[in-house]
DOBA-653690 format. One record per residue (C-alpha): residue number from 1; residue in one letter; x, y, z. Coordinates in steps of 0.5 Angstrom, whole numbers. Layout:
% residues N
n:res:X:Y:Z
NUM:A:X:Y:Z
...
***
This chain:
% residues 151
n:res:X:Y:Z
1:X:165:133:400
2:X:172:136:399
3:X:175:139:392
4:X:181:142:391
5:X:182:145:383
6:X:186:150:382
7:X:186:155:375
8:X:191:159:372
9:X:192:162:366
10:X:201:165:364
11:X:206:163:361
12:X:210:157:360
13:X:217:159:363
14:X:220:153:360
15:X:219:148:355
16:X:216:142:356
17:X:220:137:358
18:X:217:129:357
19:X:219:123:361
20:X:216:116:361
21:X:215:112:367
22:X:218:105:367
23:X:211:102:365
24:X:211:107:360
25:X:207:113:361
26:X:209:119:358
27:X:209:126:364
28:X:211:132:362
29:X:213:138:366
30:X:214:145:365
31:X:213:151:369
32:X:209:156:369
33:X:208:164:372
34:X:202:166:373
35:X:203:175:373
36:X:198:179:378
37:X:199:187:377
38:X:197:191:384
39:X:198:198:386
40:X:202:199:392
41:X:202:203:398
42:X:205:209:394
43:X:200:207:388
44:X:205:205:384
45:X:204:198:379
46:X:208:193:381
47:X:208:186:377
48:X:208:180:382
49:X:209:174:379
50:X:207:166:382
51:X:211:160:379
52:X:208:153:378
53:X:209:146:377
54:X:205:143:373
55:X:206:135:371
56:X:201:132:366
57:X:199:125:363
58:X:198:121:358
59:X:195:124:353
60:X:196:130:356
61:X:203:130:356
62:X:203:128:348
63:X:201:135:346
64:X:203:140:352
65:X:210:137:349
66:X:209:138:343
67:X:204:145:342
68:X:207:149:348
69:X:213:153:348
70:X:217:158:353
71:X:213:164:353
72:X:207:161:350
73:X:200:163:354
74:X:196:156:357
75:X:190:155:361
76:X:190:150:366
77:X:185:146:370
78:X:188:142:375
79:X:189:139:383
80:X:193:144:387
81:X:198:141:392
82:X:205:143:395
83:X:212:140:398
84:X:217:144:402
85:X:225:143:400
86:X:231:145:402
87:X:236:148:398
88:X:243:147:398
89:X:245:153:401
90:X:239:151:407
91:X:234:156:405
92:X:228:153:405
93:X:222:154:400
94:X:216:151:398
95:X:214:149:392
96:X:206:150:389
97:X:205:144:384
98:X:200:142:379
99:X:196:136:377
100:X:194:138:371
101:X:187:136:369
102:X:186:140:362
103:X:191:145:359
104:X:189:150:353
105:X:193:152:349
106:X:191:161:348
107:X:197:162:344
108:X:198:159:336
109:X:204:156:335
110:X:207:164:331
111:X:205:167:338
112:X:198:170:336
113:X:195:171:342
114:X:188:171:338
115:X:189:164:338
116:X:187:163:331
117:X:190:157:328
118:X:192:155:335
119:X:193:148:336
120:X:188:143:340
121:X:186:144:347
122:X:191:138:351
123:X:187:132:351
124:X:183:132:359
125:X:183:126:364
126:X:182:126:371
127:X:188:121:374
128:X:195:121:375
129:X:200:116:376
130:X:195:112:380
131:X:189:112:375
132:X:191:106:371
133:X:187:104:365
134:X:184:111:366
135:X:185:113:358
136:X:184:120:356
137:X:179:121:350
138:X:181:119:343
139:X:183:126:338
140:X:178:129:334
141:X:178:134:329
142:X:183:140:332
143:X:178:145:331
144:X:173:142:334
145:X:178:141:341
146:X:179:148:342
147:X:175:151:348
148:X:173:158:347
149:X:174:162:355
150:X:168:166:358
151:X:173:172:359
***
């Protein structure tokens, strides 16, 4: 048995951008930076930040493009993977990507982090491009579809 799932909460460093497949299947992406504050050697703070690729599907897609924003705080559940690239000028990175399998939303849409009034959490499934005919949930009642966090 194996598992790779990765969770993260930040914010999103772009807005949305949705595209759809040539069969017609909606993906969006948008990064994500995850903040870590640690002391250094001297005892100082210091702010490190990750970024994050993060791709969702279906109906996923639909409501991370329409609900989230550049600067918005998000919750995703998702599959870890990697690529290595080269950039032009031949320095080369590599590249941490998320297959999201659940986004929620922690800010509402004025930016209240209370999350009152926040939208609906994105609607889940476990796929991706390979998982034809695998249908997310239909929507409910949105106060119903956000999740409360245990933290």
């Amino acid at each position: 048995m194996s598992l790779n799932q990765i969770l993260l909460i930040g914010r999103a460093g772009n807005d949305p951008e949705m595209r759809y497949t040539p069969t017609g299947t909606p993906v969006t992406s948008f990064s994500l930076a995850v903040n870590n504050n640690r002391r250094d050697q001297n005892g100082e703070w210091t702010e490190e930040t990750e970024w994050f690729r993060v791709t969702a599907w279906q109906r996923q897609a639909e409501s991370v493009n329409q609900y989230l924003a550049k600067g918005r705080r998000v919750f995703v559940d998702g599959r870890l993977s990697t690529s290595n690239y080269t950039t032009a000028s031949g320095e080369a990175r590599t590249s941490l990507e998320v297959t999201a399998f659940r986004v929620i939303f922690l800010d509402s849409p004025g930016g209240d982090p209370s999350g009152a009034g926040a939208p609906p959490e994105a609607q889940s499934y476990s796929g991706g491009p390979s998982a034809s005919g695998n249908q997310p949930p239909a929507a409910s009642n949105p106060s119903e579809d956000v999740e409360e966090l245990p933290w």
